[in-house]
N, C-alpha and C positions, 0 to 999 in steps of 0.2 A: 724583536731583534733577531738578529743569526745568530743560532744554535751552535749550529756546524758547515763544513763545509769540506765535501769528497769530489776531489777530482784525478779521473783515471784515463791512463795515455793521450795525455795534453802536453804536446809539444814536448819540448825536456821531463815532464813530470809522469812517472811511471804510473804512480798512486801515491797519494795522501790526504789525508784528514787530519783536522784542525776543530776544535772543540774554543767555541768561545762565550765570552763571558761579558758582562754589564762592564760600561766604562769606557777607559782611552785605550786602542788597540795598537802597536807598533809594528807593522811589517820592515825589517830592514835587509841590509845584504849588501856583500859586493857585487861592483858594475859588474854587469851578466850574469848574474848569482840568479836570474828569472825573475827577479819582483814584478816584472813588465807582465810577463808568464802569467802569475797569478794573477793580476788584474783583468787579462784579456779573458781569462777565464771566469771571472767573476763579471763580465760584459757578455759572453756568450751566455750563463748562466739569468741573465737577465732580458733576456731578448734581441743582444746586441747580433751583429753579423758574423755569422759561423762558416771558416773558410778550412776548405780540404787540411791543408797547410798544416791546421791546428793538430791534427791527427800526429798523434807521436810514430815514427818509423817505422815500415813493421808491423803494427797496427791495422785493422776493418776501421774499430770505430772508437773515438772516446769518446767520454762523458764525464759530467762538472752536474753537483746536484747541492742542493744544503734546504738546512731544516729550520726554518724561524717562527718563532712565537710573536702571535699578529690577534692583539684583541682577546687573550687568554688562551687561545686555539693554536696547535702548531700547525703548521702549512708549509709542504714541502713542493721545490722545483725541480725538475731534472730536464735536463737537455744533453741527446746523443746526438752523435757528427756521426755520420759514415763519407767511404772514402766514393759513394755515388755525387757527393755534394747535398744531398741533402741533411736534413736534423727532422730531429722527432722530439716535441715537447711533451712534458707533463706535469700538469699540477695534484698535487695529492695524489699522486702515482694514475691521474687519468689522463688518455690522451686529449690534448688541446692542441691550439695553431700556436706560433710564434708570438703573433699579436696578441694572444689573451693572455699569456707568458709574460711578456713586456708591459702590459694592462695592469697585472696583478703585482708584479715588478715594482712599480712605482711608487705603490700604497706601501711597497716592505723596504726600501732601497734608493737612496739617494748617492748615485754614484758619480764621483766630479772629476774626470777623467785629468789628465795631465795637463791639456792645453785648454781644455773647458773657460779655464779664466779667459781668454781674451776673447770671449764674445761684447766684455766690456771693451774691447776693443772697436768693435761695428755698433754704433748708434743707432741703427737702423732695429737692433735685436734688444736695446733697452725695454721699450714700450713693454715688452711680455715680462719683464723683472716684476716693475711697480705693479702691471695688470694680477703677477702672481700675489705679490704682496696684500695687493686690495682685496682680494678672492672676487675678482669682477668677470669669472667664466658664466654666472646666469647672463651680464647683461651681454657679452659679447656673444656669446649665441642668440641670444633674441636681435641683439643689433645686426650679427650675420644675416637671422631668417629675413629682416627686411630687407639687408641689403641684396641677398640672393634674388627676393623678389622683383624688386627695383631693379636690380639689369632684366631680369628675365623681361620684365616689359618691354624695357627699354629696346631689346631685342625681338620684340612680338614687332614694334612699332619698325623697328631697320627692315625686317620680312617684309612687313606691311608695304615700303616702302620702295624698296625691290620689285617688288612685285606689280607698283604701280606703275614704275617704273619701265620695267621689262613690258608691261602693259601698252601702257602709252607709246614707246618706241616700234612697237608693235601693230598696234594700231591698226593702219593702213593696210597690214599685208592681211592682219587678222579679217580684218570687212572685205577686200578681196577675195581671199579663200570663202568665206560666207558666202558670199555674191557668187562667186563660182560654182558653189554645191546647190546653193538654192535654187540657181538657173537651173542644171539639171537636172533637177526633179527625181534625184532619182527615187527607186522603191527596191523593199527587198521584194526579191524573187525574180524580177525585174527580165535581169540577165538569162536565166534560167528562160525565161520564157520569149523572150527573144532569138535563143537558139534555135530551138524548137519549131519557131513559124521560119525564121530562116532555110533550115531544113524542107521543110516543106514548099517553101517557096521555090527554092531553087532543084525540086522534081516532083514541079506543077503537072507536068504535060505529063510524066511517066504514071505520076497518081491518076489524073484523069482518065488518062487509060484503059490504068491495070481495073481502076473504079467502073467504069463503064462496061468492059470487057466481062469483068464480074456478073453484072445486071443482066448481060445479055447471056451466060452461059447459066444462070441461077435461073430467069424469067425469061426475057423478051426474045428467044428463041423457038422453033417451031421445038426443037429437041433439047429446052432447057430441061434442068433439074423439076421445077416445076410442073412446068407439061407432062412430062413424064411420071413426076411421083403422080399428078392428080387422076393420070389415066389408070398408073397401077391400084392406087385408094378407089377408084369405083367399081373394079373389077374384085377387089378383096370386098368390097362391101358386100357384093352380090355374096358372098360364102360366110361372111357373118352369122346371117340366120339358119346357113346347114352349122356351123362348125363354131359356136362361143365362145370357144378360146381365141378366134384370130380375132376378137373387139378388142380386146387390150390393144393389140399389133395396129390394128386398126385406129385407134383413138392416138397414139403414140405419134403414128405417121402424120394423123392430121394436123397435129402440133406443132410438126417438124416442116408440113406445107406450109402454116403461118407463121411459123419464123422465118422459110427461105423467102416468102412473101417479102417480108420483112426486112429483111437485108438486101432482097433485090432492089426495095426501093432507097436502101438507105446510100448504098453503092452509087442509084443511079442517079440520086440528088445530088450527095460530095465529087460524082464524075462532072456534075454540070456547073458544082460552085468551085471548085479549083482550076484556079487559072493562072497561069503566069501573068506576075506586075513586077516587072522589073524595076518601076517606081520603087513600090514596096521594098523589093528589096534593099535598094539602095539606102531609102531611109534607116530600115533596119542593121544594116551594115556600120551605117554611119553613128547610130543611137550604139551601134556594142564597141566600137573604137572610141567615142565621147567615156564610155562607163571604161572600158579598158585603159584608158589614158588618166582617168580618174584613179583609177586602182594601181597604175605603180607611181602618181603624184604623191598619192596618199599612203595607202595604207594597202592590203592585200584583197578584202572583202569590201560589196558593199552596205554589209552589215555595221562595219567598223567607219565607213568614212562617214554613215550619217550622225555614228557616234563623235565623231571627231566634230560633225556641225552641231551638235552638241554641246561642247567643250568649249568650242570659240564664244558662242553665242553666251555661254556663262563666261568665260573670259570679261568679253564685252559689257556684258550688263555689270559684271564686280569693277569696271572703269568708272560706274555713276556712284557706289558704293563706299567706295576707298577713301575720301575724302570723308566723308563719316565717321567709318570705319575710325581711321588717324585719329579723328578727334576724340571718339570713344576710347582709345587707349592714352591719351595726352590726359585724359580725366584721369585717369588710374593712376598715370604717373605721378600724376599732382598729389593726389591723395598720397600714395607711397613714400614718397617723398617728403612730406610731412611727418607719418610716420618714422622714416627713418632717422628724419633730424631729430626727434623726440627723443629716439633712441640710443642717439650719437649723444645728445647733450647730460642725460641720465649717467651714459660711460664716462663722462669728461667729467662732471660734477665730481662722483666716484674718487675718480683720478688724482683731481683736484686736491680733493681732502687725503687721500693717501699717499701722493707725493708729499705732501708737509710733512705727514707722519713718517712717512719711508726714511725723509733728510736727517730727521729730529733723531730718530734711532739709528741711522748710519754713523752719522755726527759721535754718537755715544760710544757705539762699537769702534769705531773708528779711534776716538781715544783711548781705549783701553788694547787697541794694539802698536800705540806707539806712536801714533798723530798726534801730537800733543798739538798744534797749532792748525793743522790742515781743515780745513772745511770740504762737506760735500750738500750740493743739492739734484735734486728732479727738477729740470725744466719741461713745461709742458708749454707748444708752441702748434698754434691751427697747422692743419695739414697743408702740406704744400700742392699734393699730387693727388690723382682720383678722380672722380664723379664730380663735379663741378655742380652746384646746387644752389642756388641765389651768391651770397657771397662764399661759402664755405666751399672745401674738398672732403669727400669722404671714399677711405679706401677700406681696404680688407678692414683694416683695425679701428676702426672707429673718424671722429676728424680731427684727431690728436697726431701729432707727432714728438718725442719727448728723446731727453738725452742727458746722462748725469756729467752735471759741471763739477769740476774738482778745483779746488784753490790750498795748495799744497803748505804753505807758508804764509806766514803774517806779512799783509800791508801788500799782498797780491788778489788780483780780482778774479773771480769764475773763470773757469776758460773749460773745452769739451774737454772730458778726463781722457777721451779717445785720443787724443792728438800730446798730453801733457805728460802722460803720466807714466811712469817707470816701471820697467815689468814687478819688481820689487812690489813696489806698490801697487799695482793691478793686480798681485796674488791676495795681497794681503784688504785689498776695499773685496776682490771678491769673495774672499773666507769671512768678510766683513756682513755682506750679500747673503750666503750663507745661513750664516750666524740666525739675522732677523728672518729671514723666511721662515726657519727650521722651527722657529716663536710658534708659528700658527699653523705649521705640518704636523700632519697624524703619521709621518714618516719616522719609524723610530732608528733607522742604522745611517750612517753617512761612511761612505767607502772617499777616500781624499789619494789622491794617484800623485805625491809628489808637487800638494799645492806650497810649497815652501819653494821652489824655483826664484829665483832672484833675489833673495834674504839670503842673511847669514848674520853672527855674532847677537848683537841685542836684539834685533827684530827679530831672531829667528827662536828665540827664547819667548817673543811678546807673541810672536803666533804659535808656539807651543803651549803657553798657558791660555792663549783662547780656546783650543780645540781642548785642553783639559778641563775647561770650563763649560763647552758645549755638550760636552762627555755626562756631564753631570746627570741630564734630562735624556739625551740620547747616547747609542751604542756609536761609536767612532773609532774604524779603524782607516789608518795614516799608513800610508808606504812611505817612506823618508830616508834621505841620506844626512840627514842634518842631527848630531846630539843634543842641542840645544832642546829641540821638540822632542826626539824620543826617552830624552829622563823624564817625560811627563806620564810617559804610559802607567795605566794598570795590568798591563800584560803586553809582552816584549816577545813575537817573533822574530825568528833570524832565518833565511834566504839564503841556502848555499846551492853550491854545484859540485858536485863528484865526477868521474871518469871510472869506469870502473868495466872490465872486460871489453874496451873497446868501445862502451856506451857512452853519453851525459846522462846522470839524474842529476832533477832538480828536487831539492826537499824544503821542507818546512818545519818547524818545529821550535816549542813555546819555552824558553827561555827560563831557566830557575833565577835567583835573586842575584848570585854571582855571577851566573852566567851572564846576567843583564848590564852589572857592572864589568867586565871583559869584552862585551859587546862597544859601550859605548866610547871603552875605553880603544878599544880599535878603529870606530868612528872619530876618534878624537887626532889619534896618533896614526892613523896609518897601517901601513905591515907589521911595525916593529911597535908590541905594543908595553909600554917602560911602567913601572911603577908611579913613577909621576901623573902617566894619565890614567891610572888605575885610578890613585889618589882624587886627582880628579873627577873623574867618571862618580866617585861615590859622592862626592860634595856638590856634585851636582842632582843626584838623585836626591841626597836628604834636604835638598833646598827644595825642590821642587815639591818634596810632599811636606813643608811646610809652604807653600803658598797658599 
């Protein structure tokens, strides 16, 4: 349960602490006295949405914390606002995120905000009542993991199909392009080496020339290089044998005559095989405009376009494929699909048996606040909307769609409680709602924001002694403008507002036993608060703790 609860520069509240205790709790106050205050800060303190705003004037930052007893262990929350927008959480004074705040929240704090009731309003948000009530969270996540499955196929097989698609329409251009690349033959390097005989092609006659011209100034001249070095090597040989150092010199040269040898004939051969073919050229002009017309068709390199004939040609061949393919995942859906109905009908089963039960105890609660004639049930009706699966639909939620009928009066038939039923009575079936969940919650606090909205006089007294009643098992504390429900408390806050140097404080503070009757008695009467509803005020308190 909560301990306590400190909250500092929130909104009108400078600072205060509240110390609380087992039982029925009574927040009250006059309009704008902050009760609203206190709540939103018992909602930011719970993971709810934390807005600048909240920050009292003047103020960096506030902060809302409290200490509750959870399993014999106490466990404390805090949560600071700064004027950046953000908040900083903490459990047990360590830091956490919001979501593990609000996670842990949940297990300590059942908080039913002001308009909370009329989600009996949307029939569409029933299903999660009775789902709470059955405790059916194993099967609906297992019934999710199929159904997440089930589409993801289902969506393998739309790709799949797309894609065949995009294929097929394709086609034609894709085996063109094929045929186009293939004709050309081309190779890497290709280009490269293309340039290069071009080049040479086109200074044929200067090559053979400069090639020839070579041979004759190296050899084939009376005063080549040759001739000449071979006359100076026979004339150094003669000195060889006076002088042993010039044999190195000697051997050196000779080496140097058979390589100009060498090159004289290499020259004279490439002078005789270079020749202008302006044929040649041509073709080769034509083959590097073919590859270059190819390269900005395609792609930049011809590395990449044979890549790209690559690509088509698995294209093409996943065309014979695809059909298979389809059917291989139509298999899978078959099976998953099975699966999921298994899964769907397990939740329904479930449901089934827990809607009776759910009515059977609403039914009960429901007259012990005052229906003395009203009936309620849980209709559970195939889904209308979803996955479409032999005869059934299956959505997020199973193939259930559901929605409590109400029959307010004798000798009238069911009809949607959405469409029937009085806010009065929508507060009071959902503190009814309530009530049975709270049965099978390891929740021990319930925060209630003003669920007495549309009651007044005897109904407002029959939902006071409920939540006095719920009090029993769990910690309940009630913001309320209604006397009827606050003479039922075990402890009686009061919610005022000061003005004081030009400021608003809003404060809080627990009520002694007279104070409590002056309290009620100003709930009763107004401004002006008489003896009469003094009188009153107590004869309403000592009735109440004989109930």
């Amino acid at each position: 349960m909560l301990l306590s609860l400190h909250v500092k520069n929130f909104a009108l509240i400078e600072k205060l602490s509240i110390e609380l205790g087992t039982g029925f709790h009574i927040l009250s106050g006059e309009t704008g006295a902050g009760k609203s205050i206190l709540v939103q800060a018992f909602e930011v303190l719970l993971g709810g949405r934390a807005y600048v705003e909240f920050i009292r004037e003047g103020e960096d930052e506030a902060e809302v914390s409290g200490l509750f007893k959870h399993h014999g262990e106490e466990v404390s929350l805090r949560r600071v606002l700064t004027r950046s927008g953000k908040s900083r959480a903490y459990l047990n004074e360590r830091p956490v995120t919001v979501q593990v705040l609000e996670e842990m929240s949940r297990e300590l704090v059942d908080l039913v905000s002001q308009h909370e009731h009329q989600v009996l309003l949307q029939p569409e948000e029933h299903l999660s009542l009775l789902d709470e009530y059955a405790h059916s969270e194993s099967l609906i996540t297992s019934y999710k993991q199929e159904l997440h499955g089930y589409r993801s196929l289902l969506n393998e097989k739309s790709l799949l199909q797309n894609k065949e698609k995009e294929a097929r329409d394709r086609e034609d251009f894709f085996r063109f392009q094929l045929r186009e690349i293939t004709e050309a033959h081309l190779q890497t390097g290709e280009e490269e080496d293309l340039q290069k005989e071009k080049e040479i092609l086109k200074h044929a006659v200067k090559i053979a020339e400069i090639s020839q011209k070579g041979e004759l100034v190296i050899e084939s001249s009376e005063e080549s290089l040759v001739s000449t070095l071979a006359r100076y090597l026979k004339e150094l040989g003669g000195m060889v044998e006076v002088d042993p150092v010039l044999e190195n010199a000697h051997q050196k040269l000779e080496e140097c005559l058979a390589a100009l040898q060498d090159m004289g004939r290499v020259l004279g051969r490439h002078g005789e095989s270079v020749t202008a073919d302006p044929q040649r050229l041509e073709e080769i002009e034509s083959r590097l405009h073919l590859i270059s017309r190819l390269k900005k068709k395609y792609v930049s390199e011809v590395s990449e376009i044979l890549e790209k004939k690559k690509q088509i040609e698995e294209s093409l061949n996943l065309l014979d494929s695809f059909e298979a393919e389809i059917q291989r995942v139509d298999q899978k859906i078959l099976e998953k699909a099975k699966k999921l109905l298994s899964e769907a009908k397990k939740l329904h089963l479930k449901r089934e048996d827990s809607a009776k039960s759910l009515s059977k105890a609403l039914a009960l609660e429901l007259s012990n606040l005052g229906f003395k004639s009203a009936k309620i049930e849980f209709q559970l009706i195939p889904a209308r909307q979803g996955h479409l699966i032999g005869e059934n639909y299956f959505h997020e939620n199973g193939m259930d769609e559901g929605e409590f009928l109400f029959a307010p009066n004798t000798g009238e038939g069911f009809k949607p409680l959405a469409r029937i039923a009085s806010g009065g009575e929508v507060s009071r079936i959902f503190l009814a709602i309530k009530k049975v969940l709270g049965v099978y919650r390891t929740t021990a606090t319930y925060i209630f924001d003003e669920v007495d909205t549309g009651v007044g006089g005897g109904v407002a007294e029959v939902v006071g002694k409920s939540l006095s009643s719920l009090a029993h098992n769990k910690q309940v504390i009630c913001v309320t403008h209604l006397p009827q429900i606050a003479c039922f408390s075990d402890h009686h806050f009061v919610i005022s507002k000061t003005v004081s140097k030009g400021r608003t404080f809003t404060e809080v503070r627990e009520l002694s036993a007279e104070e409590q009757v002056e309290e009620l008695a100003r709930m009763l009467a107004g401004v002006k608060v008489t003896e009469k509803a003094l009188a009153h005020a107590r004869e309403m308190i000592q009735s109440a703790r004989h109930e």
